[in-house]
C-alpha positions as CSV (number, residue, x, y, z in Angstrom):
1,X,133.3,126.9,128.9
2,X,130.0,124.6,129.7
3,X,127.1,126.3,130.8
4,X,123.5,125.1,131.7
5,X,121.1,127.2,129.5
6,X,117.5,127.1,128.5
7,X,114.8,128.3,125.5
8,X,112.5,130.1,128.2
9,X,109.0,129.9,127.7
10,X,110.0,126.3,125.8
11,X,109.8,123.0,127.8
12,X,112.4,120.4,127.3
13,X,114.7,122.6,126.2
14,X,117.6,122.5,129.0
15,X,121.4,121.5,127.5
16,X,124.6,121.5,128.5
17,X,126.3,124.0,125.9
18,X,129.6,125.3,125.1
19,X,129.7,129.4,125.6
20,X,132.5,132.0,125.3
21,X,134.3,132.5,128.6
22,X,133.5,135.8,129.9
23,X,135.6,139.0,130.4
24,X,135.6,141.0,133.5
25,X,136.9,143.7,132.0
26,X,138.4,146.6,134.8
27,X,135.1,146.7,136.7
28,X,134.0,142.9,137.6
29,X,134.9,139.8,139.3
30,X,136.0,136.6,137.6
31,X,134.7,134.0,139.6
32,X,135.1,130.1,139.0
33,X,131.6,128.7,139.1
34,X,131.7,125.9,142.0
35,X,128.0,125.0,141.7
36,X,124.4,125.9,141.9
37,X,121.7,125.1,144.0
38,X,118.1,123.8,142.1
39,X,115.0,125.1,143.4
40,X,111.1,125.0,142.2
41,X,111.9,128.2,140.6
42,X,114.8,126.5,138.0
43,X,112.2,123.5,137.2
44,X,109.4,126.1,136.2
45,X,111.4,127.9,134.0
46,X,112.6,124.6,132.0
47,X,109.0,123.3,132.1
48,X,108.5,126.3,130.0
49,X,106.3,128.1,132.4
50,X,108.4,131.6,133.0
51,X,111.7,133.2,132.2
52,X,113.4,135.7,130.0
53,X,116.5,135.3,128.2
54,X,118.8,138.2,128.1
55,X,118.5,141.2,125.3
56,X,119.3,139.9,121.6
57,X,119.8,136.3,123.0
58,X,117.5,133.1,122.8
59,X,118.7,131.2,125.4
60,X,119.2,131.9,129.1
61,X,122.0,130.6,131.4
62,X,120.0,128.9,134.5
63,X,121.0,128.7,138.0
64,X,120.7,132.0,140.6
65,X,121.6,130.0,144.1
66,X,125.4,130.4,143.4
67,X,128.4,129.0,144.8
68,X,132.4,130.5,143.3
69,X,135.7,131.1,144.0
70,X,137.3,134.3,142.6
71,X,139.9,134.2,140.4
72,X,140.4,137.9,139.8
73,X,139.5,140.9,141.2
74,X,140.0,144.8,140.6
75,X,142.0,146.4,142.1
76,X,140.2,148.2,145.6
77,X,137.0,145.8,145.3
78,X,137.3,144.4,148.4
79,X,137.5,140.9,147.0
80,X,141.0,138.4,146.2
81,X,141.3,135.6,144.3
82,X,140.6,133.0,146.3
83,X,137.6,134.1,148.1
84,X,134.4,132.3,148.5
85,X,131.6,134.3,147.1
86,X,127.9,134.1,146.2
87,X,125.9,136.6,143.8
88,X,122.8,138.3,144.6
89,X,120.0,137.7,142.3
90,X,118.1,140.6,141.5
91,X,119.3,143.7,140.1
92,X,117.1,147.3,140.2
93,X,115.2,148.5,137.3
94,X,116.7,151.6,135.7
95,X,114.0,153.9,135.7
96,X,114.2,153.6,139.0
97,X,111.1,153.0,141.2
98,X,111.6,154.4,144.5
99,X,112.3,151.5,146.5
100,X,115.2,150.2,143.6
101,X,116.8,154.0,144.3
102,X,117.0,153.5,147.8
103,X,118.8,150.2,147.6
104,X,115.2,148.2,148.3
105,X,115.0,146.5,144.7
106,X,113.6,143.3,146.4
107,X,110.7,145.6,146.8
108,X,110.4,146.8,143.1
109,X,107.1,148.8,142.3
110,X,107.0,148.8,138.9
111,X,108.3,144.9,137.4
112,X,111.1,146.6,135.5
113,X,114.1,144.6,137.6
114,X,116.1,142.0,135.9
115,X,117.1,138.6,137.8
116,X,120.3,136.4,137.8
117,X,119.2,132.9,135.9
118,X,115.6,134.1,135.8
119,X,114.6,137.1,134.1
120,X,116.6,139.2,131.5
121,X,120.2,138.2,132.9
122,X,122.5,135.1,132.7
123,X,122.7,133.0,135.8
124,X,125.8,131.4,137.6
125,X,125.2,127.8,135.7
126,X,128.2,127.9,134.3
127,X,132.0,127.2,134.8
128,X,133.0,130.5,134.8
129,X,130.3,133.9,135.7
130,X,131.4,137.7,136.5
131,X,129.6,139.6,138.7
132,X,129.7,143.5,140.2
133,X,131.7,143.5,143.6
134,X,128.6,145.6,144.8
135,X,126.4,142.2,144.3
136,X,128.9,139.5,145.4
137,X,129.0,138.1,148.7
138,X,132.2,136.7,150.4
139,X,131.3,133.5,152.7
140,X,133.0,132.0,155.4
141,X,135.5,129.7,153.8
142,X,134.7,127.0,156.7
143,X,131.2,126.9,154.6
144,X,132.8,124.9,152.0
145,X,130.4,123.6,149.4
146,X,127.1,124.3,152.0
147,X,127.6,128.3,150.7
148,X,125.0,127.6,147.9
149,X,122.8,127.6,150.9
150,X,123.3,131.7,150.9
151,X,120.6,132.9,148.0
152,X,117.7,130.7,149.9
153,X,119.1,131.8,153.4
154,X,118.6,135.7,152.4
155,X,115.2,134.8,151.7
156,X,114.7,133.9,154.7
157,X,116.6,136.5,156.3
158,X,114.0,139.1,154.7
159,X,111.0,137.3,155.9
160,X,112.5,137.4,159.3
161,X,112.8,140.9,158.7
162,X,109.3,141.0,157.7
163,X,108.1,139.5,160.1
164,X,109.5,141.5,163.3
165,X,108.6,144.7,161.1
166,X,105.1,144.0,161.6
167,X,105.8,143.0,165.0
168,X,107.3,146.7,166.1
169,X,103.5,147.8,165.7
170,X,103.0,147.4,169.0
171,X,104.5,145.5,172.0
172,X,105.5,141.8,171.2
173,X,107.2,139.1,172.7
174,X,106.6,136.0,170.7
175,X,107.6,132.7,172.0
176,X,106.9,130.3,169.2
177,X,107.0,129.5,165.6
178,X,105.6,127.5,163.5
179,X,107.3,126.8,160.1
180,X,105.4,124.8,157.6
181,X,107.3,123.1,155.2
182,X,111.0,121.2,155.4
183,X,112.7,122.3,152.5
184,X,115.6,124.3,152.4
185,X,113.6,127.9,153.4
186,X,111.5,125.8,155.8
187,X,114.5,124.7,157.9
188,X,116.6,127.8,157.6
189,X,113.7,129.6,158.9
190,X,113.8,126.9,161.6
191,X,117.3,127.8,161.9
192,X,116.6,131.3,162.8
193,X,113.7,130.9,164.9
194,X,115.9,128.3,167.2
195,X,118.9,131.0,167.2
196,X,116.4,133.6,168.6
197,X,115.4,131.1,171.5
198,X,111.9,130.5,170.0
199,X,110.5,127.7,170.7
200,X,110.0,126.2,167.0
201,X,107.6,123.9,165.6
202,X,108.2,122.6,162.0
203,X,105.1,120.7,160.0
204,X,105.8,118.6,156.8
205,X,104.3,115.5,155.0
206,X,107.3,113.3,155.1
207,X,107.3,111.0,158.1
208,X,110.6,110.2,158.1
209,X,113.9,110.5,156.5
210,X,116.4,113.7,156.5
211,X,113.3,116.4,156.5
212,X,112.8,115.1,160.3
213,X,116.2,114.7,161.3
214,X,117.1,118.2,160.6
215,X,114.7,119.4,162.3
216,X,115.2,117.1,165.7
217,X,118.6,117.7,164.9
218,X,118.1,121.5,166.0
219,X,116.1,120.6,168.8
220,X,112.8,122.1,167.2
221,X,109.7,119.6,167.3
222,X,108.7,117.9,163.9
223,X,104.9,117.5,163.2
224,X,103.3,115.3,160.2
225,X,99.9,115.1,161.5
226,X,98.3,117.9,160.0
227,X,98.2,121.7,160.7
228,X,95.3,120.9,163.8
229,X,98.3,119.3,165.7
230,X,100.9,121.3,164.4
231,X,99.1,124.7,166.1
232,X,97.1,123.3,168.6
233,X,99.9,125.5,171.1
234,X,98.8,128.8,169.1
235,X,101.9,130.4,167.5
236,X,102.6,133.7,167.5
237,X,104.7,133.9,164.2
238,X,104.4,131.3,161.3
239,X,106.2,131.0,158.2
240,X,104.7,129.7,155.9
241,X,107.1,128.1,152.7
242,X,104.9,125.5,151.1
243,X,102.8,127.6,149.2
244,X,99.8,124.7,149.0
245,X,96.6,126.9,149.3
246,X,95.4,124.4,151.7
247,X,98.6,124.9,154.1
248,X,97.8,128.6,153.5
249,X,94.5,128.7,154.6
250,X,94.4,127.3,157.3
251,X,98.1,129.5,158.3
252,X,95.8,132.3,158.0
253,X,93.7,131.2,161.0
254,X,96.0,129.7,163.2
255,X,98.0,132.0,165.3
256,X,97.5,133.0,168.7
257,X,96.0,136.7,169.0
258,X,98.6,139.4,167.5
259,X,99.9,136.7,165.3
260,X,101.8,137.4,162.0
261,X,101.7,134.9,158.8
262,X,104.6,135.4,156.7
263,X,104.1,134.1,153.2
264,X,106.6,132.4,151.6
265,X,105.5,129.6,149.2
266,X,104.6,130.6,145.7
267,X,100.9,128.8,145.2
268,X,100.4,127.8,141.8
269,X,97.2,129.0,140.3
270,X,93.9,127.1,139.1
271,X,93.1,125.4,142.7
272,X,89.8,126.1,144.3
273,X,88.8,125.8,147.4
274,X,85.4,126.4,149.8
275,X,87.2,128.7,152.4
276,X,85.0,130.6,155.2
277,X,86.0,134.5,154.1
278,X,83.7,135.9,157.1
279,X,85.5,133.9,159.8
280,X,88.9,134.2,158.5
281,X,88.4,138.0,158.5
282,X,86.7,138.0,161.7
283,X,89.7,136.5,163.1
284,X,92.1,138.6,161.4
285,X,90.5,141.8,162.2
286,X,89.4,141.1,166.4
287,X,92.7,139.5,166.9
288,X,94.8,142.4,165.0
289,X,96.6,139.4,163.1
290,X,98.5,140.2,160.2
291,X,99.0,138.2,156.9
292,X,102.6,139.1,155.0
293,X,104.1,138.0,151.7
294,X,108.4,138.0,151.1
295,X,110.3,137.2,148.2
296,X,113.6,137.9,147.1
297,X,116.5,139.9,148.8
298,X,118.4,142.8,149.0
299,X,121.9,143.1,149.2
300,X,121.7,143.6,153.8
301,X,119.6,140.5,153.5
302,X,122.2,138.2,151.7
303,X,125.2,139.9,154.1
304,X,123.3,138.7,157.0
305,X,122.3,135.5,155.7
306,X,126.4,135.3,155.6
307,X,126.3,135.7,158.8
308,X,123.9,133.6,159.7
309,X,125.2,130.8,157.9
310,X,128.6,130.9,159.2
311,X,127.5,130.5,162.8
312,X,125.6,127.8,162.0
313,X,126.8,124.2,162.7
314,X,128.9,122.9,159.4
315,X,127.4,119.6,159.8
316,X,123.8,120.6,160.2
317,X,124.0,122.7,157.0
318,X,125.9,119.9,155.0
319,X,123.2,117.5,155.5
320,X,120.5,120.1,153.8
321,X,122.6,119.2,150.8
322,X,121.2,115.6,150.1
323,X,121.7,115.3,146.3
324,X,124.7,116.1,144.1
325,X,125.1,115.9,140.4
326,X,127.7,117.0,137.9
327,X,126.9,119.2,135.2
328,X,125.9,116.9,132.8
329,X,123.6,114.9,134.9
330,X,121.6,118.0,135.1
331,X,118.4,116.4,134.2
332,X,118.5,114.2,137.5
333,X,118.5,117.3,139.4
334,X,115.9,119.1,137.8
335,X,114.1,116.2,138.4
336,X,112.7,116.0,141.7
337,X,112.2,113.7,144.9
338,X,110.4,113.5,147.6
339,X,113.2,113.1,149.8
340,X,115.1,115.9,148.7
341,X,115.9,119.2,150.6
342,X,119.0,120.6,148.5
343,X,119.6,119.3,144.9
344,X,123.1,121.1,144.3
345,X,124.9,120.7,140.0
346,X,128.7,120.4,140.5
347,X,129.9,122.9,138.1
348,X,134.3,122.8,138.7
């Protein structure tokens, strides 16, 4: 079979490969790989920058937003062939940590978990993948393709989570949102935020193009003009899934009293700026404002980003999707553009 794989730690060294189709055995799924979604995560690790091939192996499958179609399943897993399924990513660490043995591995204590097309497992780049029923997710067949959407949707989901966990503090009853950034977590979190009857705000760089339309096109307000606009009406909640330190900053100091930042863009490291520490925790502390950082998802989180995405409009979601490539024009999609939300490799 053909299989996207990677030398990690190496840059430049993504290929298309031919690999030994794998055996379920009595206990897995055998899924037919559809295709994977590309995300900054899957160009760091073939710029070299992270990653961890499995045990005893050099190279590393890519690819942990899946998209399959099972072809066989034991017998009392829940799962046929012919179902539309997704894998979870992460898997707990073995000692375990006390989160991983209650079923909270997103939450690992101690760095010891392993990770689909990431760290010290094969990912779902390739034309055929097996996964345990316990970490496969059956979709909505109406999803069609738009199913890769489900790994970036549970992330989501958990910040969501997150974010009304800090809430339950004390009373709340937020009215708006503010989501910066228009990428694929960006507008699913807009998603959410609309579904709950929040009034949603979403603040991006691109001025036009597919970023704005998606975002009109839920009936949430699109801002390019700069954070100052874009919180001028005091949020209570925003999400935060650039990760530029600037964008971060100033999230930290925009929210209405009782206001929660939820983290969820990864800043790179090495950028310095002048920020006012005093007045940013004056604000935090008289105002009672919280400042959160998600990542990752548990196995609740990707069942009811499931659910999430199958009540979503079909046509909303398919236009997140604005690249496709096959399998050997990987290098396009690792490549990326600024008008891109969803960069998606063909795999059947």
């Amino acid at each position: 079979m053909r299989a996207l794989t990677v030398l990690p730690g190496k840059a430049d060294s993504v290929e298309v490969g031919d690999l030994p189709e794998p055996d379920p055995g009595d206990d897995l799924l055998l899924v037919r790989g559809l295709a994977v979604g590309v995300c900054g995560t899957d160009r760091e690790i073939a710029d070299g920058r992270y990653g961890e091939a499995p045990p005893g192996r050099d190279r590393l499958v890519l690819g942990h937003e899946s998209l399959g179609r099972v072809a066989q399943a034991p017998p009392g897993s829940g799962f046929a062939a012919g179902d539309l399924v997704a894998g979870v990513v992460r898997r707990p660490d073995p000692v375990p940590c006390g989160a991983c043995a209650r079923d909270e591995f997103d939450m690992c204590r101690n760095g010891r978990y392993t990770e689909r097309g990431i760290k010290g497992l094969d990912g779902f780049g390739s034309q055929w993948w097996t996964v345990e029923p316990r970490y496969a997710v059956r979709l909505d067949p109406a999803l069609g393709a738009a199913g890769v959407l489900l790994e970036p949707a549970s992330v989501v989901v958990k910040a969501w989570e997150q974010v009304d966990r800090v809430g339950a503090r004390a009373w709340s009853e937020p009215h708006r949102v503010l989501v910066t950034g228009a990428g694929p977590i960006g507008l699913l979190a807009a998603l959410i935020g609309v579904g709950r009857g929040l009034a949603v705000d979403v603040l991006d760089v691109a001025t036009d193009g597919p970023k704005r339309a998606a975002v009109e096109a839920l009936g949430a307000r699109y801002h390019c003009a700069g954070m100052a606009e874009a919180t001028r009406a005091a949020p209570d909640i925003i999400i935060e899934a650039t990760g530029v330190s600037e964008v971060v900053v100033d999230a930290m100091a925009g929210t209405g009293a009782y206001g929660v930042v939820c983290l969820t863009g990864v800043s790179g490291p090495g950028r310095h700026l002048r920020v006012d520490v005093g007045a940013v925790n004056r604000e935090l502390v008289l105002d009672n404002d919280v400042v959160v950082g998600s990542v990752n998802a548990n196995a609740r989180h990707y069942a009811e980003a499931a659910r999430v995405l199958g009540a979503a409009d079909p046509a909303w979601l398919a236009a997140l999707v604005t690249r496709r490539v096959p399998l050997a024009g990987y290098a396009g999609a690792l490549a990326a553009r600024a008008d891109d939300i969803k960069v998606v490799i063909d795999l059947d």
